[in-house]
VEXDREN-2710 file (C-alpha; in Angstrom, 1 decimal):
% VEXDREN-2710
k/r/px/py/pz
1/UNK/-47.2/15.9/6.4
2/UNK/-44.0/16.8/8.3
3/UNK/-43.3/13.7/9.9
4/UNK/-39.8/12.5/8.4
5/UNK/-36.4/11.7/9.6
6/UNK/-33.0/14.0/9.5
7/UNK/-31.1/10.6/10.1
8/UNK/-29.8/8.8/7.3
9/UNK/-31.6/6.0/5.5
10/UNK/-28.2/4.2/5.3
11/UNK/-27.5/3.7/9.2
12/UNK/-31.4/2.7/9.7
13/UNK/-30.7/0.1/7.0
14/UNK/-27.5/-1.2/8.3
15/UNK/-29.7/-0.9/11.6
16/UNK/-32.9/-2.9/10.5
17/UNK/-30.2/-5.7/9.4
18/UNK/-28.1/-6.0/12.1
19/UNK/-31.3/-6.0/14.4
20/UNK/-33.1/-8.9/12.4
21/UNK/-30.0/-11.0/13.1
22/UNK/-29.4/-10.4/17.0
23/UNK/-33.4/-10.9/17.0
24/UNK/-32.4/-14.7/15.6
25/UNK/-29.5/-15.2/17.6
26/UNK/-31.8/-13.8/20.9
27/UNK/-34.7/-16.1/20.5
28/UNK/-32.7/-18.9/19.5
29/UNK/-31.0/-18.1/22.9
30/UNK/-34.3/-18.4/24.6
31/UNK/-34.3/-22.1/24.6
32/UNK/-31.0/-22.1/26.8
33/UNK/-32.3/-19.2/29.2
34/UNK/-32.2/-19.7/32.9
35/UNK/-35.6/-19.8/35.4
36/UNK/-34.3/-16.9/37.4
37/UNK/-36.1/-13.5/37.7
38/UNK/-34.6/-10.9/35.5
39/UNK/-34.4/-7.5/36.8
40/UNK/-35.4/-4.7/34.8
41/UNK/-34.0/-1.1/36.2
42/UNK/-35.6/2.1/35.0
43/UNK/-33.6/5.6/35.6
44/UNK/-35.8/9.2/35.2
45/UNK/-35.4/12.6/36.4
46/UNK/-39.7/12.8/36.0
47/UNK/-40.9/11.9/39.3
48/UNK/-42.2/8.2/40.4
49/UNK/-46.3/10.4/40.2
50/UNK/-46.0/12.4/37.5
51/UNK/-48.5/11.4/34.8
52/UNK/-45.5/10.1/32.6
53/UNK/-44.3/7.3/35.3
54/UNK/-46.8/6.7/38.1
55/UNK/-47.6/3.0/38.9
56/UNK/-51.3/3.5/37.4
57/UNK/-50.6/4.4/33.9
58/UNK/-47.8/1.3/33.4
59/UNK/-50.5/-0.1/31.1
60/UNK/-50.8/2.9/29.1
61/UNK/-49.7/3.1/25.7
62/UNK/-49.5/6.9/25.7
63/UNK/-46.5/6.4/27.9
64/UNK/-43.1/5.2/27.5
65/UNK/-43.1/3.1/30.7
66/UNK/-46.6/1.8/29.9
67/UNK/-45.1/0.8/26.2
68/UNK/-42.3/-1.2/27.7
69/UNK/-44.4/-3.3/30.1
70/UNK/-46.8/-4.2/27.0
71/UNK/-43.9/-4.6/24.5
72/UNK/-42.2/-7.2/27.2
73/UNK/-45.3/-8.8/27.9
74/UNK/-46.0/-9.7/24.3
75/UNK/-42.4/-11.0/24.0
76/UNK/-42.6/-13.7/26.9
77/UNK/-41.7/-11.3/29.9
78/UNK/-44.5/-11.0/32.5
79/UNK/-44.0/-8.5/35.4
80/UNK/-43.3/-10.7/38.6
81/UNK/-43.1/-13.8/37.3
82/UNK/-39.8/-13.7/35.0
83/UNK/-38.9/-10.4/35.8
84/UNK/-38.9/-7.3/38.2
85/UNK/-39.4/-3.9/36.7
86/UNK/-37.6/-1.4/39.9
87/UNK/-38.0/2.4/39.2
88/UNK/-35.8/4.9/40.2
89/UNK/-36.7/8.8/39.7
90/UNK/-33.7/11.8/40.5
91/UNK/-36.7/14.3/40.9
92/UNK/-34.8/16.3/38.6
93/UNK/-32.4/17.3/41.4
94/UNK/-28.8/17.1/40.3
95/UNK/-27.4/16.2/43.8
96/UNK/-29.8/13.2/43.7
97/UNK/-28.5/11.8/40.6
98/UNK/-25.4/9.9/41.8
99/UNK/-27.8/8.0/45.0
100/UNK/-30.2/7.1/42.4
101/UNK/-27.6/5.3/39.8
102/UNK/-26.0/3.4/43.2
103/UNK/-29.4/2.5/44.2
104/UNK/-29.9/0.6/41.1
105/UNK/-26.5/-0.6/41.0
106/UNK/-27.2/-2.4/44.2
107/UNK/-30.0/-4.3/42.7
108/UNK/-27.1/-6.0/40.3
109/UNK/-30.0/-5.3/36.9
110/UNK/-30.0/-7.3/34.1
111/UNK/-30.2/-4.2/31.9
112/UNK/-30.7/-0.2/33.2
113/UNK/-33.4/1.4/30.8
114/UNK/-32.6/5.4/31.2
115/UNK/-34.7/8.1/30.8
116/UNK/-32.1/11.3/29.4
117/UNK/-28.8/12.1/28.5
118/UNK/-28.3/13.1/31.3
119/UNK/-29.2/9.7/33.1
120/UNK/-27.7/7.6/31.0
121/UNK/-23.9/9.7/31.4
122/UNK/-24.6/9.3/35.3
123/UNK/-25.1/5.6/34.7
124/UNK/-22.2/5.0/32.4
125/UNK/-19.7/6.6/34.7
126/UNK/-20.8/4.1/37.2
127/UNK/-20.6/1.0/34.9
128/UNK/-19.2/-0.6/32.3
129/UNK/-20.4/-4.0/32.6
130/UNK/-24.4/-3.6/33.1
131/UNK/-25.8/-3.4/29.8
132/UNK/-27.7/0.0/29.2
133/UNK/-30.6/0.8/26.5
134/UNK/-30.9/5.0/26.6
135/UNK/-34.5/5.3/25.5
136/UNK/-33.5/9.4/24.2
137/UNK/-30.2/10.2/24.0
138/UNK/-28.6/13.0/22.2
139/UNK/-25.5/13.2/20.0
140/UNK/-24.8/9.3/21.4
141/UNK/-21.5/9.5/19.8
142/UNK/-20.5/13.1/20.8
143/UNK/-21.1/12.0/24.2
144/UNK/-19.4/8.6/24.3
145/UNK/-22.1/6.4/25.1
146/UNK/-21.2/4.1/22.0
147/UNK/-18.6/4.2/19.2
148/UNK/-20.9/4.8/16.5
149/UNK/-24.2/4.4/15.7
150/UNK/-24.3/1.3/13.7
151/UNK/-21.5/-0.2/15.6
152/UNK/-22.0/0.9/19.6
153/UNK/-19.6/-1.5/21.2
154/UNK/-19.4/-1.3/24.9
155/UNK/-22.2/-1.7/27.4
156/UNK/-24.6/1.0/25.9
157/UNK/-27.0/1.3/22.8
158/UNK/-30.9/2.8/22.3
159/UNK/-32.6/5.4/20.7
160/UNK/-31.9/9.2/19.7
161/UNK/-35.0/11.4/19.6
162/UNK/-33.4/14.3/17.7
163/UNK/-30.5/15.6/15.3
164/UNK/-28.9/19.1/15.3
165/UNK/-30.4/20.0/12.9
166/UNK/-33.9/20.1/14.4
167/UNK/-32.8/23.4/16.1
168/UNK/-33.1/25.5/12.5
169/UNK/-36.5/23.6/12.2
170/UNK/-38.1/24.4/15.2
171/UNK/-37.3/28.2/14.4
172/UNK/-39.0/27.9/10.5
173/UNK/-41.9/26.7/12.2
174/UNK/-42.3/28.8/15.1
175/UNK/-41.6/32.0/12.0
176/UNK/-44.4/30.7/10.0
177/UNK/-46.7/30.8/12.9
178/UNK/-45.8/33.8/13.9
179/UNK/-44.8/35.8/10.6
180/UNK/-44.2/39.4/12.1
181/UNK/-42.0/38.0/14.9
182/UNK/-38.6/39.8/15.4
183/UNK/-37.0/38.1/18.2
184/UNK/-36.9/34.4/19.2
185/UNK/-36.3/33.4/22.8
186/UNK/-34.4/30.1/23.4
187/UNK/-35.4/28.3/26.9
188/UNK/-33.0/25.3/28.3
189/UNK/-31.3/24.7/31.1
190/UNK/-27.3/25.0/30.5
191/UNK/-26.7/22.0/32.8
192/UNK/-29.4/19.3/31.0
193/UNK/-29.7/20.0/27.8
194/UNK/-26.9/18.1/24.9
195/UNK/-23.7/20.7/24.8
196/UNK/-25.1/23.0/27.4
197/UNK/-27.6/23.7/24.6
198/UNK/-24.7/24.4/21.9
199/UNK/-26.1/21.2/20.1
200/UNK/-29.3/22.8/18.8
201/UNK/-28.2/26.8/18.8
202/UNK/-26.1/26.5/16.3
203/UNK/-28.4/25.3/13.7
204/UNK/-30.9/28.0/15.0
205/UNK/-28.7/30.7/14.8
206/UNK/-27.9/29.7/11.2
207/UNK/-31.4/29.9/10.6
208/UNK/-31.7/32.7/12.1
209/UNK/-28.9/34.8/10.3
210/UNK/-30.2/33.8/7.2
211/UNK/-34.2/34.9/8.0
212/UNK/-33.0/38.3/9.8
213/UNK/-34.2/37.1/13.1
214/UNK/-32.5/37.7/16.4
215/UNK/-31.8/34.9/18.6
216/UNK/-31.5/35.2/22.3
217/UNK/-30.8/32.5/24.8
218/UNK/-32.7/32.1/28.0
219/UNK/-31.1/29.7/30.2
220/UNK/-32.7/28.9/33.4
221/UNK/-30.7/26.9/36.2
222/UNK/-34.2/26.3/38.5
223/UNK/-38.1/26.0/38.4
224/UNK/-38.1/29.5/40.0
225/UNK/-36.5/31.2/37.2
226/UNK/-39.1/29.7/34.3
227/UNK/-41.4/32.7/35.2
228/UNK/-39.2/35.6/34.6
229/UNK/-37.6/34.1/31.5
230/UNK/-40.8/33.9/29.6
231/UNK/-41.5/37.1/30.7
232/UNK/-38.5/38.7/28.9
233/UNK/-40.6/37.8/25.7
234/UNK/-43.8/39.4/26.3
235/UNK/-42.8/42.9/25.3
236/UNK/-41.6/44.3/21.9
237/UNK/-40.3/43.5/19.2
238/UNK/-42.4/40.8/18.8
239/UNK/-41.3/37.5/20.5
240/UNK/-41.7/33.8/20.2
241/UNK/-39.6/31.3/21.7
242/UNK/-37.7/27.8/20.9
243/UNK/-38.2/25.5/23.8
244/UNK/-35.3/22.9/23.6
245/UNK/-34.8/18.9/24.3
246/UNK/-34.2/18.9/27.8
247/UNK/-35.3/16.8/30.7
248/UNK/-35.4/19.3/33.0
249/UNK/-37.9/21.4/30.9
250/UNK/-39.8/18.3/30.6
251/UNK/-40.2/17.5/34.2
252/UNK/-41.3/21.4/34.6
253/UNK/-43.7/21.3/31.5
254/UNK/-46.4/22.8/33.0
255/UNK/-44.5/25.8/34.4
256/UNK/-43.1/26.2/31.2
257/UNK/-46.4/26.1/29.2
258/UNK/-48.4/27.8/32.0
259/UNK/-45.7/30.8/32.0
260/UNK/-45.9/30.9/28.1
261/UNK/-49.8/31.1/28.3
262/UNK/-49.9/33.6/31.1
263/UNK/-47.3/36.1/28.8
264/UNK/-49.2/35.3/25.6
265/UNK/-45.7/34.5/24.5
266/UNK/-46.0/31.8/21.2
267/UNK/-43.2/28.9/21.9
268/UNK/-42.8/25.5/20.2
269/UNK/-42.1/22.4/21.8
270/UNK/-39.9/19.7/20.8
271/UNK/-41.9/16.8/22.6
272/UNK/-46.2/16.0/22.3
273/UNK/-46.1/16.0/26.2
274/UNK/-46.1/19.8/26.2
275/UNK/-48.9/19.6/23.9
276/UNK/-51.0/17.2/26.2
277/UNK/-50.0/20.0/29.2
278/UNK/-51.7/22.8/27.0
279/UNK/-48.7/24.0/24.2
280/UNK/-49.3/26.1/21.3
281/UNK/-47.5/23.8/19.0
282/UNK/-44.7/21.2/19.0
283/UNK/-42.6/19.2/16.6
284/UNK/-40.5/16.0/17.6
285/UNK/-40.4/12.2/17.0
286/UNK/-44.3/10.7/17.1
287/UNK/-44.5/8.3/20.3
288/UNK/-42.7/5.2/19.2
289/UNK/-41.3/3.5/22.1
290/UNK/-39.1/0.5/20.9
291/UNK/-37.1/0.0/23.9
292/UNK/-39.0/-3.5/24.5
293/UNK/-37.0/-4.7/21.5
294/UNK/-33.7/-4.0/23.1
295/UNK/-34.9/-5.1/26.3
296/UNK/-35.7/-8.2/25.3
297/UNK/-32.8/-9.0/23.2
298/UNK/-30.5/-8.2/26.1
299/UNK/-32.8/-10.2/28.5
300/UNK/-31.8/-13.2/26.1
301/UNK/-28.5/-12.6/26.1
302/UNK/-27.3/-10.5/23.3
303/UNK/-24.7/-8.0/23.2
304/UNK/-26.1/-4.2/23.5
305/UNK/-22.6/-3.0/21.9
306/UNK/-24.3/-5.4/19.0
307/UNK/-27.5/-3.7/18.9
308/UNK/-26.9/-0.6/16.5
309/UNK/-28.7/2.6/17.8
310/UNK/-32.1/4.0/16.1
311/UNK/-33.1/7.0/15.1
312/UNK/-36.8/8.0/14.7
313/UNK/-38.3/6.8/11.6
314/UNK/-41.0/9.7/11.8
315/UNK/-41.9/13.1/13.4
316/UNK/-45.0/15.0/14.2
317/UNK/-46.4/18.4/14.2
318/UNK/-49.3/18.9/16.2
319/UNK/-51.3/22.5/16.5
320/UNK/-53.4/23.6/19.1
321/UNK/-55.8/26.5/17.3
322/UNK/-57.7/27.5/20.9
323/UNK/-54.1/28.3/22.3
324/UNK/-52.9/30.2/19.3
325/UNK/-56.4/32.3/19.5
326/UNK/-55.6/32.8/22.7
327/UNK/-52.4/34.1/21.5
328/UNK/-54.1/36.3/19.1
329/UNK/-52.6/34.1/16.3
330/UNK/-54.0/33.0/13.5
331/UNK/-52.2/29.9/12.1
332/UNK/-51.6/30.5/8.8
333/UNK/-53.4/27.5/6.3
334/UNK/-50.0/26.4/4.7
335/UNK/-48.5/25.8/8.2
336/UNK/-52.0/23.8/9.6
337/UNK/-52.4/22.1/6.3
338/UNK/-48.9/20.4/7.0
339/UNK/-49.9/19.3/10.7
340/UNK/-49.9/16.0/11.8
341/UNK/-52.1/16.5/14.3
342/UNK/-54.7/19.8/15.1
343/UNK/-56.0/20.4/18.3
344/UNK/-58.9/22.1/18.9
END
């Protein structure tokens, strides 16, 4: 299997020990809690129906949202009797962004859960008292949400979903699926993606220089432009294409595979809900949503700049075999015998 993490065994140590003891000093805090109802504020670009968020699939456990509710509930939190979950969604639109973080602001939350990087910048610059739990951040360090991992300080700790070096990855496996390709395409949008994208190319382009493959970049700045950058990569030389972390690529995942499919043009995903909308492949932390333990702990009054940040403990490959003979692929046995996951 392929599911391992880049992230040092050291800082999830450090992190499973500091955790254990603001788990003590939270529940011994329980005793001396208040009656009041806690509010629980959720930040997204996805919007408030899209099958990630909507109302009906909060008792899920395929969804992150869905996961939180059921990891509160089995702490002690029930929804509208000790606490109020209020969801705000940017619909992806930048100029929506600031409105959304005043309207939770407003509500004076006990904690803000947020759904990006992007989010949880937006929410930062706003605050530095409300305590924040990022449930995916990128490069939390590089982009000063906390001091360091183990130690966050501040009003901000969570979760990372991916290291720099998954960029290089993403490009071995793509090559193995596609052995004669020549040219990889990489989709993100500039203003949503960690660095403007710089945070994963680099690793891919030192793949890539050392495999013979050329790189290209295809930034995309709206939904409109999805089509046509896919498009680029149906021609020869051969093509395939990296799709990056970014929250705007997963609020338009169904463009994005729905373009790939209707080019024949082989991409890998970094997340399983490109998979679920009909990707060829994808590779990225398995479903592991642990923000209820942060919640919680912060609900009961610990620190979040005590809470060290976590990094995956596992990631997935999954393979969808009727899209790559679609594709005309055929997956080669080394590369499906490593899967996680094959979908048929």
């Amino acid at each position: 299997m392929t599911g391992r993490s880049f992230v040092s065994s050291a800082v999830n140590r450090r992190g499973f020990i500091r955790l254990a003891t603001a788990s003590v000093a939270g529940w011994i805090a329980l005793g001396a809690t208040d009656n009041r109802m806690r509010i629980v504020a959720s930040l997204t670009a996805l919007p408030l129906d899209d099958e990630l968020t909507r109302r009906g699939m909060i008792d899920s456990a395929s969804s992150r949202l869905g996961n939180l509710v059921a990891g509160l509930r089995q702490r002690g939190w029930v929804e509208g009797v000790n606490f109020r979950l209020e969801l705000r969604s940017t619909f992806g639109a930048p100029d929506r962004l600031k409105m959304a973080v005043q309207e939770l602001l407003d509500l004076q939350p006990d904690v803000i859960l947020t759904g990006s990087t992007v989010e949880t910048a937006a929410v930062l610059a706003a605050t530095k008292t409300i305590p924040v739990v990022f449930a995916t951040a990128n490069d939390p360090v590089g982009n000063g949400f906390v001091e360091s991992l183990a130690h966050p300080g501040g009003n901000a700790t969570g979760f990372t979903n991916s290291s720099a070096e998954m960029g290089g990855k993403w490009l071995q496996l793509i090559r193995e699926a596609v052995p004669d390709v020549a040219r990889v395409g990489i989709l993100f949008n500039p203003a949503t993606t960690p660095r403007g994208g710089r945070f994963f190319l680099e690793s891919i382009e030192q793949e890539a220089a050392a495999s013979g493959v050329s790189v290209i970049p295809a930034p995309v700045n709206a939904p409109a432009e999805i089509d046509d950058a896919v498009k680029r990569f149906s021609e020869l030389p051969k093509a395939a294409m990296v799709a990056l972390v970014d929250s705007f690529l997963v609020v338009n995942r169904k463009a994005v595979v729905a373009a790939a499919a209707k080019y024949r043009v082989p991409t890998i995903y970094p997340f399983h809900y490109f998979m679920d909308a009909g990707g060829l492949m994808s590779y990225g932390p398995t479903l592991e949503v642990r923000s209820a333990d942060y919640v919680d702990l912060i609900l009961r009054g610990t620190k979040p700049g005590d809470l060290p940040v976590q990094s995956p403990r596992k990631y997935e490959l999954l393979i969808n075999r009727t899209v790559a003979r679609s594709f005309g692929l055929t997956i080669p046995f080394t590369l499906l015998a490593r899967a996680d996951e094959i979908r048929e």
